[in-house]
TIVODREN-464278 format. One line per field, with one value per residue (C-alpha): residue number from 0; residue in one letter; x, y, z. Coordinates in steps of 0.2 Angstrom, whole numbers, plus 2048, in hexadecimal, padded with zeros to 3 digits. Layout:
TIVODREN-464278
n <- [NUM/...]
res <- [A/...]
X <- [X/...]
Y <- [Y/...]
Z <- [Z/...]
//
This chain:
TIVODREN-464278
n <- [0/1/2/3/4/5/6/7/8/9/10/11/12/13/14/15/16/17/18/19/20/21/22/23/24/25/26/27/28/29/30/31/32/33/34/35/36/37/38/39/40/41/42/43/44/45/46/47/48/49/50/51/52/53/54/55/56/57/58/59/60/61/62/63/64/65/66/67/68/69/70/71/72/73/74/75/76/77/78/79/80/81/82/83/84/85/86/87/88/89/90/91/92/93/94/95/96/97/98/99/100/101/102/103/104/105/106/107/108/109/110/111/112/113/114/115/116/117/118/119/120/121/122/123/124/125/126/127/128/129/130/131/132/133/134/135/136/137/138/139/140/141/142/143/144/145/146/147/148/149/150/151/152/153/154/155/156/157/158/159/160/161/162/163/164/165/166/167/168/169/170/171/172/173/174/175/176/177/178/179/180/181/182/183/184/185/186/187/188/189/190/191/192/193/194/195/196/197/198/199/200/201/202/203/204/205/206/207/208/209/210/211/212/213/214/215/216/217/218/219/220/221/222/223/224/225/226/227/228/229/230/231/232/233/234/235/236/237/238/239/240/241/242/243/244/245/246/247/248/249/250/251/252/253/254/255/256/257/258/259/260/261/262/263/264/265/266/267/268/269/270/271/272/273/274/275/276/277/278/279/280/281/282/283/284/285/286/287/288/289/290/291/292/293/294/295/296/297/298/299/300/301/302/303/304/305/306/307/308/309/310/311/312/313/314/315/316/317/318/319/320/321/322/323/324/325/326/327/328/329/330/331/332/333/334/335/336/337/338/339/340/341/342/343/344/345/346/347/348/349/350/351/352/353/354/355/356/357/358/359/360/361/362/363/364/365/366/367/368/369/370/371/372/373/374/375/376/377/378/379/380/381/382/383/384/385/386/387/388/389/390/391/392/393/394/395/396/397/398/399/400/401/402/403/404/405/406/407/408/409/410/411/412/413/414/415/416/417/418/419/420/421/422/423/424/425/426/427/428/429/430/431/432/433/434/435/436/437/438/439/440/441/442/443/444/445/446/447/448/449/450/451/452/453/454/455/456/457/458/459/460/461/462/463/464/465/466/467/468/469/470/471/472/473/474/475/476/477/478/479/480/481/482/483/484/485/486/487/488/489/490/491/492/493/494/495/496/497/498/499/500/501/502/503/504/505/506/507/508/509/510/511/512/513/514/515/516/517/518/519/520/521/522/523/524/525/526/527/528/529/530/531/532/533/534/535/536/537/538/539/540/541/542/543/544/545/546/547/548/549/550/551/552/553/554/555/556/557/558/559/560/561/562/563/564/565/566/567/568/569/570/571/572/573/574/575/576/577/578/579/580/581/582/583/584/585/586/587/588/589/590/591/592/593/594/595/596/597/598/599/600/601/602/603/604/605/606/607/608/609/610/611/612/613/614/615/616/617/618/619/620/621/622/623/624/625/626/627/628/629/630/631/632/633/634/635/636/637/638/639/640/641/642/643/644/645/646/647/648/649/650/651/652/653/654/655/656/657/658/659]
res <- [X/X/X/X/X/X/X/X/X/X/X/X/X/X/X/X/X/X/X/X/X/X/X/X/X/X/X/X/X/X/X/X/X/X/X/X/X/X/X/X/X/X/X/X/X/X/X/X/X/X/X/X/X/X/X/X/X/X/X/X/X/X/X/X/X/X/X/X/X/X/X/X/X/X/X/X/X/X/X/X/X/X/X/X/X/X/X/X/X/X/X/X/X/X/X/X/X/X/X/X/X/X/X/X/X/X/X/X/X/X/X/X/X/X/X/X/X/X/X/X/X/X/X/X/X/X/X/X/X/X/X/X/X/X/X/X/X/X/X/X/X/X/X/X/X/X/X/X/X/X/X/X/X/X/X/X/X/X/X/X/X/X/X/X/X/X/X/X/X/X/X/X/X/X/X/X/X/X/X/X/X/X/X/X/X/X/X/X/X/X/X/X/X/X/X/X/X/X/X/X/X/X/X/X/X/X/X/X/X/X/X/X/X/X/X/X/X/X/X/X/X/X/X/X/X/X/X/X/X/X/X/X/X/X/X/X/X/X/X/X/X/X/X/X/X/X/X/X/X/X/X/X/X/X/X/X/X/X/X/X/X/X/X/X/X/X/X/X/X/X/X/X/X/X/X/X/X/X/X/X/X/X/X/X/X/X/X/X/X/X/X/X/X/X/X/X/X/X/X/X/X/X/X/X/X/X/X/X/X/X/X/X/X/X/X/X/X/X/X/X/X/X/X/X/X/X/X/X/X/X/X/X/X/X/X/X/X/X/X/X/X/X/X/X/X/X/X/X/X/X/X/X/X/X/X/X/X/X/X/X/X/X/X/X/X/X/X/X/X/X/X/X/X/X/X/X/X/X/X/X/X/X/X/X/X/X/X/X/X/X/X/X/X/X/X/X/X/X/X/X/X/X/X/X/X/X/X/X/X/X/X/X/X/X/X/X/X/X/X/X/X/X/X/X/X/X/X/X/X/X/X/X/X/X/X/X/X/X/X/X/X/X/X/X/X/X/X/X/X/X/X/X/X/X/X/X/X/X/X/X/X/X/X/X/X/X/X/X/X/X/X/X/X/X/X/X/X/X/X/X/X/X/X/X/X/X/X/X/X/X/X/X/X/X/X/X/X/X/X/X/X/X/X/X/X/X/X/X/X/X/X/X/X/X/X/X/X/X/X/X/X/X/X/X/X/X/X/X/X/X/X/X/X/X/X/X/X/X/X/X/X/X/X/X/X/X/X/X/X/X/X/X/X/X/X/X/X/X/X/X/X/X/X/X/X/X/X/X/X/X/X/X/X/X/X/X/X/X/X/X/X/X/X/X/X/X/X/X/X/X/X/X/X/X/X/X/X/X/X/X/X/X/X/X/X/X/X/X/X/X/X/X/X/X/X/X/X/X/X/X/X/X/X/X/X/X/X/X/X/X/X/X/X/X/X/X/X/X/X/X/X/X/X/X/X/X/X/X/X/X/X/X/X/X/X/X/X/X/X/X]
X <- [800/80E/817/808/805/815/814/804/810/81B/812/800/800/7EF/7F7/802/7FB/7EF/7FC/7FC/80E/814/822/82A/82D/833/83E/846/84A/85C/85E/86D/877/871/860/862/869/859/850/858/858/847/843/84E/846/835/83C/841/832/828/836/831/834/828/81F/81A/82C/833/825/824/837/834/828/833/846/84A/842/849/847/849/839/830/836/832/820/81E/824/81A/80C/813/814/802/7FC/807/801/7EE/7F2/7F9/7E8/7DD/7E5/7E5/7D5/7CE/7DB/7D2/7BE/7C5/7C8/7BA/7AE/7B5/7B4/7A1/79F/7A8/79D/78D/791/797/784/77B/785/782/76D/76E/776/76B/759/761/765/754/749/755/751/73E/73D/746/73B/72C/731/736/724/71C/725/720/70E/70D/715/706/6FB/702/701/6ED/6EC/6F4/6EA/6DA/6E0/6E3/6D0/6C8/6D1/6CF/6BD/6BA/6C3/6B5/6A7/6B0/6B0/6A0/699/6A0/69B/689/68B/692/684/678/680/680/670/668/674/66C/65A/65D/664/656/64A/653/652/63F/63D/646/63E/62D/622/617/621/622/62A/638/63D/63E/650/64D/64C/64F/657/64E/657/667/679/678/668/66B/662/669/66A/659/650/640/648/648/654/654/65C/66B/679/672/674/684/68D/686/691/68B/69A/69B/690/681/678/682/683/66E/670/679/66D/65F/668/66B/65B/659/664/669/674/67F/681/687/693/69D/69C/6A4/6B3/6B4/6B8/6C5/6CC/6D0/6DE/6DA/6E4/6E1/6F1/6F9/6EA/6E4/6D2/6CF/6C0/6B9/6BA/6C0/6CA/6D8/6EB/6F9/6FF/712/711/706/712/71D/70D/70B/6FB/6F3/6E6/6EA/6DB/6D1/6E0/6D9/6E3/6E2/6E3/6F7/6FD/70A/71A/716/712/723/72E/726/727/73A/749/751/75A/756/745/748/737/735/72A/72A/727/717/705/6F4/6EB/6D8/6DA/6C6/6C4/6B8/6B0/6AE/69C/694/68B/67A/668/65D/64F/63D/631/622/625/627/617/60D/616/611/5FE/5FD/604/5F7/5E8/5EF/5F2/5DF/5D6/5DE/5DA/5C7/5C7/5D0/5C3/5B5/5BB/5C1/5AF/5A8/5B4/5AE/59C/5A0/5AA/59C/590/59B/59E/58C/588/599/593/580/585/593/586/579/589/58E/579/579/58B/584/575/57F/58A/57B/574/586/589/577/57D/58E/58D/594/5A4/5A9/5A8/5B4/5C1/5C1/5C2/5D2/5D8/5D5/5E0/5ED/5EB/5EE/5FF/605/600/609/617/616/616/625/62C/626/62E/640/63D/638/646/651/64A/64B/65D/660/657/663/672/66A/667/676/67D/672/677/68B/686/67E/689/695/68B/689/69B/69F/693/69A/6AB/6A5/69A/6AB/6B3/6A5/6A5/6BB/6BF/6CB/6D8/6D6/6D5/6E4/6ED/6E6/6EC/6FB/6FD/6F4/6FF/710/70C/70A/6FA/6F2/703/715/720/733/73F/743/74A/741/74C/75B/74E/74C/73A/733/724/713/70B/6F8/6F4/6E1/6E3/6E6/6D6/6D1/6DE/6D6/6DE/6E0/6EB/6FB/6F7/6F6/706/711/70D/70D/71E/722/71D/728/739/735/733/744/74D/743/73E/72F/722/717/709/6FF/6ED/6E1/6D5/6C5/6C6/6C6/6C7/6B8/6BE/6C9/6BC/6BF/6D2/6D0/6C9/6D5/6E4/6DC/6DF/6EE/6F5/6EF/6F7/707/705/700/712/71A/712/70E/71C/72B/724/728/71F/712/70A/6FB/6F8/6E7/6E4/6D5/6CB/6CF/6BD/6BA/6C7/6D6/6CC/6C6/6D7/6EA/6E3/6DD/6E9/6F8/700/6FC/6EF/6F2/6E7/6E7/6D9/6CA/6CD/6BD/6BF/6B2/6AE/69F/69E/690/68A/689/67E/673/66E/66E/665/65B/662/66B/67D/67E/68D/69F/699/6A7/6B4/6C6/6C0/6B0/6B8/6C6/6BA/6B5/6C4/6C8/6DA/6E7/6EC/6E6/6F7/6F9/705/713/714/716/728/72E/720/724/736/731/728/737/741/737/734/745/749/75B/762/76A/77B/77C]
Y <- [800/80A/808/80C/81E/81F/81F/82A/836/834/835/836/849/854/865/871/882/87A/86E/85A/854/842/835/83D/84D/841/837/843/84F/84D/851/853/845/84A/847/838/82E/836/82F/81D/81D/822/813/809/80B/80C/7F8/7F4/7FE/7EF/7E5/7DE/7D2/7C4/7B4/7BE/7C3/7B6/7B6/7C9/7C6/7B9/7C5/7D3/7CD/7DB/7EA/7EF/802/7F9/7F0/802/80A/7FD/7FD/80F/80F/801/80B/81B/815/80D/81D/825/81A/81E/830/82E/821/830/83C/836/82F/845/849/839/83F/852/84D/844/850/85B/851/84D/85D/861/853/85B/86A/864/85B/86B/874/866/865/877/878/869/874/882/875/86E/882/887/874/877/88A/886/876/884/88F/883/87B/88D/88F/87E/881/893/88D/881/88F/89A/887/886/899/897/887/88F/8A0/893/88C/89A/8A0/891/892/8A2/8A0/88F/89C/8A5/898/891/8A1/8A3/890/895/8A3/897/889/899/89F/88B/889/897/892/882/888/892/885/878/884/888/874/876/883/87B/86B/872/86F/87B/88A/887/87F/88C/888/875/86D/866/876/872/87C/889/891/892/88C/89A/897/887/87E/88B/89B/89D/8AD/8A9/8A2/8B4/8C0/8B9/8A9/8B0/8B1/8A1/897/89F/897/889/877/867/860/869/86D/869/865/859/850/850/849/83B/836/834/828/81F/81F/817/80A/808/7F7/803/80E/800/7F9/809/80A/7F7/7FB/80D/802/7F7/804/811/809/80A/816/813/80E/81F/82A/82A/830/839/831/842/84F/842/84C/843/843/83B/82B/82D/83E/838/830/83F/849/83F/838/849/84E/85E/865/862/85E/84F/840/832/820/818/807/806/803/815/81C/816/81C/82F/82D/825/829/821/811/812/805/7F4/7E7/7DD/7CA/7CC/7B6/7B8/7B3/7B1/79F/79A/797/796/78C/79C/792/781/77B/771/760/764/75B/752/75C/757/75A/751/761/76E/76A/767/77B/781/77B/785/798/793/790/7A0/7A9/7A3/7AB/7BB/7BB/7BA/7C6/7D2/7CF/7D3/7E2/7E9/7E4/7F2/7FF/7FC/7FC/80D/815/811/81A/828/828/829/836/842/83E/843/853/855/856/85F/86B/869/86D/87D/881/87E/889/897/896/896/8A4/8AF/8A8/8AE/8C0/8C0/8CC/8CC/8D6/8CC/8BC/8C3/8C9/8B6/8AE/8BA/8B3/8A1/8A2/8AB/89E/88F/89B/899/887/882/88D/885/873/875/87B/86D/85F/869/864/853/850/858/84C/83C/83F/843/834/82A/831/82E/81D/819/821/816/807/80C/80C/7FC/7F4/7FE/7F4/7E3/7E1/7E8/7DC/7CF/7D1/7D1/7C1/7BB/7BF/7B9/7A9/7A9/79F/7AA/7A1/7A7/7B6/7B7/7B0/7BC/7CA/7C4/7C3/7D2/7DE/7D5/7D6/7C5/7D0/7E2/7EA/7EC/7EF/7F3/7FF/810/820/831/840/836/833/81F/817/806/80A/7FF/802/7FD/7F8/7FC/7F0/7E1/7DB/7ED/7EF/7E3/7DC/7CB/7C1/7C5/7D7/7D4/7CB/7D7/7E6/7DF/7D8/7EA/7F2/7E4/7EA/7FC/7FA/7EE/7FA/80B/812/81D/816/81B/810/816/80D/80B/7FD/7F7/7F0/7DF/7CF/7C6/7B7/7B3/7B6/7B8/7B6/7C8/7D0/7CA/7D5/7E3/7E1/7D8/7E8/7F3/7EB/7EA/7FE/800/7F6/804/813/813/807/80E/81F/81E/828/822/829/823/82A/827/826/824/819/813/809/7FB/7F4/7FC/80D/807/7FF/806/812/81F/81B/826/833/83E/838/841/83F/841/84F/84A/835/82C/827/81C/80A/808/80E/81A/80C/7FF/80C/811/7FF/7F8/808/80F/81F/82D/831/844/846/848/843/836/842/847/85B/857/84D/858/864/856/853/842/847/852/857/857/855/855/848/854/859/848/847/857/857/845/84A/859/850/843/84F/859/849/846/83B/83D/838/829/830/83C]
Z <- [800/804/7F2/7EA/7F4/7EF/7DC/7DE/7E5/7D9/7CA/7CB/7CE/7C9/7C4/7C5/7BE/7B5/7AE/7B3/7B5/7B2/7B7/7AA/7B0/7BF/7B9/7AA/7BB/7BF/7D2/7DB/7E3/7F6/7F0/7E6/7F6/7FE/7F4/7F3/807/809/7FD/806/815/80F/808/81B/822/827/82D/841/84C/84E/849/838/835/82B/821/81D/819/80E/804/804/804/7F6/7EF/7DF/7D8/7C7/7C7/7CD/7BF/7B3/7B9/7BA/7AB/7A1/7A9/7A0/791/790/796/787/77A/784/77F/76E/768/771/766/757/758/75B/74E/742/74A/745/732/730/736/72A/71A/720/721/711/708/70F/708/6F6/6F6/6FB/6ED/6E0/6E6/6E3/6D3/6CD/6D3/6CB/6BA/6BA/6BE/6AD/6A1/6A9/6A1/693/68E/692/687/678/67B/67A/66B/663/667/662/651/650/653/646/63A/63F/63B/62C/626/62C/622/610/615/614/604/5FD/602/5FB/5EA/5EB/5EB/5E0/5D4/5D7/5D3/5C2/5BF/5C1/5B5/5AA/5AC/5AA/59B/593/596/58D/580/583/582/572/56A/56E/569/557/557/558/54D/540/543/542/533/537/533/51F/514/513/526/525/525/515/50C/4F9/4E9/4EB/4FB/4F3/4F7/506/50D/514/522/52E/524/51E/51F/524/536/53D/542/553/54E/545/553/55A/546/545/555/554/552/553/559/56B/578/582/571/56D/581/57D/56D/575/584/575/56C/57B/580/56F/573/584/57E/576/588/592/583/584/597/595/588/592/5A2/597/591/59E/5AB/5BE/5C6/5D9/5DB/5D8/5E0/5F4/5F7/609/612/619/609/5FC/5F3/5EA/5F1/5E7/5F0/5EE/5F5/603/60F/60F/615/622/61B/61E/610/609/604/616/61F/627/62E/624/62C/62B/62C/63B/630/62B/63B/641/631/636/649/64D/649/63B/63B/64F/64F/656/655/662/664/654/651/65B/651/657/655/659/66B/66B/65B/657/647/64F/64D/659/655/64C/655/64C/645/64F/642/64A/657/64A/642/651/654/641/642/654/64B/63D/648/651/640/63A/649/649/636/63B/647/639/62D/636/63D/62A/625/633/62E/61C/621/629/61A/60D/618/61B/607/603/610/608/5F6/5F9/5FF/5F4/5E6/5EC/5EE/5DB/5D6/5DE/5D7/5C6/5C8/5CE/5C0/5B3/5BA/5BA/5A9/5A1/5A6/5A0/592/580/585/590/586/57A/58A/58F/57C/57A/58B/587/577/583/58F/580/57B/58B/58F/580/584/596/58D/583/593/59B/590/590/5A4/5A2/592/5A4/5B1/5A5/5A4/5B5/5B9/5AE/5B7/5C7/5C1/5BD/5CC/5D8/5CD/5D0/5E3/5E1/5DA/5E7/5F5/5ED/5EB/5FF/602/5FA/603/612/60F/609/61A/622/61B/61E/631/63C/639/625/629/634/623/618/622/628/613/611/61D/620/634/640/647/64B/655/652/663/665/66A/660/664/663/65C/668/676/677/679/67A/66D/669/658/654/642/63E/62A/636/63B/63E/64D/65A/669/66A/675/66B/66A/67E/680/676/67F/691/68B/682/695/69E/693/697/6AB/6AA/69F/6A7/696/691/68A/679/671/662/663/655/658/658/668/66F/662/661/65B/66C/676/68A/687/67D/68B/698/690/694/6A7/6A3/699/6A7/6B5/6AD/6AA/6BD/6C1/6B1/6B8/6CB/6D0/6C5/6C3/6AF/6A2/696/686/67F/66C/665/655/647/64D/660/668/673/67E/679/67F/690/693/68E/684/691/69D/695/6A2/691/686/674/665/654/64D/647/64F/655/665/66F/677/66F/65B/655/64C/658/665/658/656/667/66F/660/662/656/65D/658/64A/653/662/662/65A/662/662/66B/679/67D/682/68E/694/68E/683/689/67A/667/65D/648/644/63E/64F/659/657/65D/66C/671/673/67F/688/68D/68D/69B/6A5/6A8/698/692/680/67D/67A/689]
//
C-alpha cells in the first residue's frame, strides 16, 4: 500500500498551473547527488520499513528479501508508455473525427450546389421547352389561318365560277331554244311550200334550206351560226336516235368500257369531298387531301415511314399469327326434322289465320255498308247542288249581251294561242324530263350495280371461314395480323411504338394483337422507355370470342404495372376510325390522348345504335371536334405535326436522346 502512495506521489500529480505533470517530467529531472541518495535511502528504508520481530517475521521476510528500483521503474514505465500510446490513439482518432467531419461537410455542400444547379438546369429546359411549344403551336395557328384564308378563296373563286357557269348554261340554252324552234319552223308544213327543207329549183343556189327569205328576219343570225356538228343540238340529236335504238346505247357503253384503261391505280379519291389526289404524290402529303384537307385512312408501314426516324425501326414478335382457337365456323350436329309436330303446328296458325280472316270480313262488309250510304247521301246533294248551278248560269247567260260575246270569242282564240304556245312549251319539258329520266336511270342502274357487286363481296366474305380470311389478308397486306410493334427512335428520342392496321380485318383485337402489346409494354418497363401506340380498330374480334375480350384487361394491367408502378409516359394516338374495345381499353388510358381531325371515335358505331335503339345519332356526334369539347382528347393534332410534338413531349418529361 505504501509503494503504491508512493507512485501516486510520484507521478500521478493533478496540476500545476493548469498543467498535469507526468513521470516524465520526474524522471527526465536530474537532481543533485545529495538528493539522489535521499531518495535511494528513503526507498531503502521504505523496503525495510516493515521489518519486525515475531512469529510473522520470517514470513514477511520471505515476501520481501529485496526491493529493486529497477522493477519500479520498469512498471511506471510500462504504465507510461500505455498511457502514451492511450494519448497518441486519442489524438489521432480527434485529428481522424476532425477530417471527416470536414469532408462530410464538404460533400453536403457539393450536393446542395449540384441540387441547386440541377433546379436551376431544369426551371431554364422547362421555359425553354415552353417557349419552343408556344412557337410550334402558334405556327400551327398561323397553318390553320392560312388554310382557312385558301378556303375561303377557294370558296369564293367557286361562286365565282359557278356564277359565270350559270350565265353560260343561260346563254346555251336560249341558243338552245332558238335553235329548236328554227327546227320547228323549218319542219313545219304549214308555213308554205317555200319554207319546207326540201325547197326545189326554184330558190336558187343561195336560197337553200337555211337561207330562204320567207324564214323571217328574226332567223338570220340564228341560220348563220348554226353547225350541226357541235352543240346542244347535236347532244339531242343523239338521245333520239338512242331512244330509237337503245341496243345501239349499251354497245357503245360496252366498247367505251373496253376501250378506256382504268386508272385507279394512279388516282386516290377522298371519302369526305371526293376530290381526286394523285397517288404518287399522296404519301409525301401525308395522305392529307388537298382540296378539303382531310386525313385520309393509312396502312401502318406508312404511318411508321412518316413517324420514326430513318433506318431507326426495329419489329418486334414479328413470327406471331392468330389461329381459330374457338373453331368460329364449326357446325354442330343437325336433329332430325319432326314433321308430324310441324304439321300438327301449321294446321293450328291456319285455324288461327281462318278466324281472324272472318272476323275481318265481316267488319269490312260494315264499313262498306256505311260508305255506300254515305256516297248516296253526298251524291244526292251534290246534284241538287249541280241543278241550281245550271239554272243560275242559264239565267246569267240569257242576259249576256252581244258585245260581250264577241269580248270572249276574241279571248278564246287568245286563249287557244297561248295553250298551243304553252304545249309546245310543254313538250320541250317533257323531251327535258325524258332525258333526265334516262340519266337518272342510268345513274340508279350504275348504283345498282354499285350495290349488287358490294353485296356480292361481302356474301363472298361471308361465306369465307376465319381462317380464309386470316390467309387472304395476311396475302392481302403482307402483315401476320392488325398491329405491328417494335422499337424506333423519334428525332433521336428512342420509343417502344405499337401500330394498328385498319385493312387487316378492319383493325380488331384478337389474342395476338393482345399478346404483342402486353409484350411491347413488358420491354418498355424492363428497358424504361416511353411508350406510343397508334390505334385504329374496330374493336374486339368476334371470331375469338371471350379470349378477345380478356386482352383488354390483360393490356390494361400491364399499363397499370407501366404507368403507376414505373412512373413512365404513355401516348395513346387515335386515329380514323377507333370503336369498341380498343376505345374502352388502352386507348383512353394515354397520359396524353392525341387525335387526328375529323377521326370517329366511339364504342358503339352510329350504325349499330341506330339499329339496336331506333334512334338518329345527330351528324358528328362521334367526331374528334365534337368530343374535345367534351373533354375526352387532350389534343387534336394533324399528322405533319406528330413528330415534332412527340419529341417535346419526351423531351419535357425528362426523356434524353439516345446519344447523350
Amino acid at each position: 500500500m505504501q509503494i503504491i502512495k508512493l507512485i501516486g506521489n510520484i507521478w500521478i500529480v493533478p496540476f500545476y498551473n493548469g498543467v498535469t505533470f507526468s513521470i516524465f517530467s520526474i524522471w527526465g529531472y536530474k537532481p543533485s547527488k545529495l538528493k539522489q541518495t535521499q531518495i535511494y535511502a528513503n526507498f531503502k528504508n521504505f523496503g525495510n520499513a516493515k521489518r519486525r520481530d515475531g512469529p510473522g517475521s520470517d514470513n514477511h521476510r520471505r515476501k520481501h528479501t529485496k526491493f529493486d528500483i529497477v522493477d519500479l521503474e520498469n512498471g511506471v514505465l510500462r504504465l507510461i508508455s500505455e498511457k502514451r500510446s492511450v494519448n497518441i490513439n486519442y489524438s489521432r482518432d480527434n485529428t481522424r473525427l476532425k477530417e471527416d467531419s470536414e469532408q462530410y461537410t464538404f460533400d453536403i455542400e457539393n450536393v446542395r450546389n449540384q441540387l441547386k444547379e440541377r433546379k436551376q438546369q431544369r426551371a431554364l429546359d422547362r421555359r425553354t421547352t415552353r417557349e419552343i411549344l408556344r412557337g410550334a403551336f402558334e405556327q400551327y395557328t398561323l397553318d390553320i389561318e392560312r388554310v382557312r384564308n385558301k378556303m375561303k378563296v377557294s370558296e369564293l373563286q367557286y361562286e365565282l365560277d359557278q356564277s359565270k357557269d350559270e350565265e353560260i348554261e343561260k346563254n346555251l340554252n336560249k341558243i338552245e331554244g332558238s335553235l329548236q324552234q328554227y327546227k320547228r319552223d323549218v319542219s313545219d308544213p304549214d308555213n308554205g311550200p317555200d319554207n319546207g327543207p326540201d325547197n326545189g329549183p326554184d330558190n336558187g343556189p343561195d336560197n337553200g334550206p337555211d337561207n330562204g327569205p320567207d324564214n323571217g328576219s328574226t332567223n338570220g343570225p340564228i341560220v348563220n351560226s348554226y353547225h350541226p356538228t357541235n352543240g346542244p343540238f347535236q347532244q339531242k340529236k343523239i338521245d333520239q336516235e338512242n331512244k330509237i335504238d337503245p341496243d345501239k346505247k349499251s354497245n357503245e357503253k360496252e366498247s367505251d368500257n373496253k376501250s378506256h384503261p382504268d386508272y385507279s391505280h394512279l388516282w386516290v379519291q377522298c371519302e369526305s369531298c371526293y376530290g381526286i389526289n394523285y397517288k404518287s404524290l399522296f404519301n409525301s402529303k401525308l395522305y392529307i387531301c388537298e382540296w378539303c384537307q382531310s386525313h385520309v385512312k393509312m396502312n401502318s408501314s406508312d404511318r411508321i415511314g412518316f413517324l420514326v426516324d430513318s433506318d431507326t425501326w426495329a419489329p418486334m414478335d414479328e413470327d406471331m399469327f392468330s389461329l381459330d382457337p374457338i373453331e368460329f365456323d364449326y357446325e354442330k350436329e343437325v336433329k332430325p326434322f319432326d314433321f308430324v309436330k310441324w304439321e300438327s303446328g301449321v294446321d293450328e296458325i291456319i285455324e288461327e289465320i281462318h278466324e281472324n280472316l272472318k272476323e275481318l270480313i265481316k267488319e269490312r262488309d260494315k264499313a262498306e255498308q256505311e260508305r255506300l250510304a254515305a256516297e248516296e247521301e253526298e251524291r244526292e246533294k251534290t246534284e241538287q247542288e249541280h241543278l241550281d248551278d245550271e239554272e243560275e248560269e242559264k239565267t246569267k247567260l240569257e242576259h249576256l249581251d252581244d258585245e260581250e260575246e264577241e269580248k270572249t270569242e276574241q279571248e278564246h282564240l287568245d286563249d287557244e294561242e297561248e295553250e298551243k304556245t304553252k304545249l309546245e312549251h310543254l313538250d320541250d319539258e317533257e323531251e327535258e324530263k325524258t332525258k333526265l329520266e334516262h340519266l337518272d336511270d342510268e345513274e340508279e342502274e350504275k348504283t345498282e350495280q354499285e350495290h349488287l357487286d358490294d353485296d356480292d363481296d361481302d356474301e363472298e366474305e361471308r361465306e369465307k371461314t376465319y381462317e380464309e380470311r386470316l390467309d387472304y389478308y395476311q396475302s392481302e397486306t403482307g402483315l401476320n395480323d392488325a398491329i405491328q410493334t417494335g422499337i424506333a427512335e423519334i428525332n433521336g428520342i428512342p420509343v417502344a411504338l405499337g401500330v394498328m392496321d385498319f385493312k387487316f380485318i378492319a383493325g380488331t383485337m384478337g389474342s395476338v394483337v393482345g399478346e404483342k402489346i402486353t409484350r411491347l409494354i413488358e420491354y418498355a418497363i424492363k428497358e424504361f422507355l416511353p411508350l406510343v401506340i397508334i390505334c385504329a380498330s374496330g374493336g374486339a374480334r368476334m371470331q375469338e370470342g371471350s379470349l378477345s375480350l380478356m386482352q383488354m384487361s390483360k393490356i390494361a394491367c400491364a399499363l397499370y404495372t407501366y404507368k403507376l408502378d414505373k412512373k413512365l409516359f404513355y401516348v395513346s394516338i387515335l386515329t380514323s376510325p377507333t370503336t369498341g374495345g380498343v376505345t374502352a381499353s388502352f386507348g383512353m388510358l394515354g397520359n396524353v390522348i392525341i387525335s387526328e381531325p375529323g377521326a370517329v371515335i366511339a364504342f358503339a358505331g352510329k350504325r349499330v345504335i341506330e339499329e339496336t335503339l331506333n334512334i338518329e345519332v345527330p351528324e358528328g356526334a362521334q367526331e374528334t371536334e365534337y368530343l374535345f369539347h367534351k373533354g375526352a382528347f387532350d389534343l387534336i393534332l394533324s399528322r405533319k405535326y406528330f413528330k415534332r410534338i412527340m419529341s417535346l413531349l419526351y423531351l419535357f418529361h425528362n426523356y434524353h436522346l439516345s446519344f447523350a
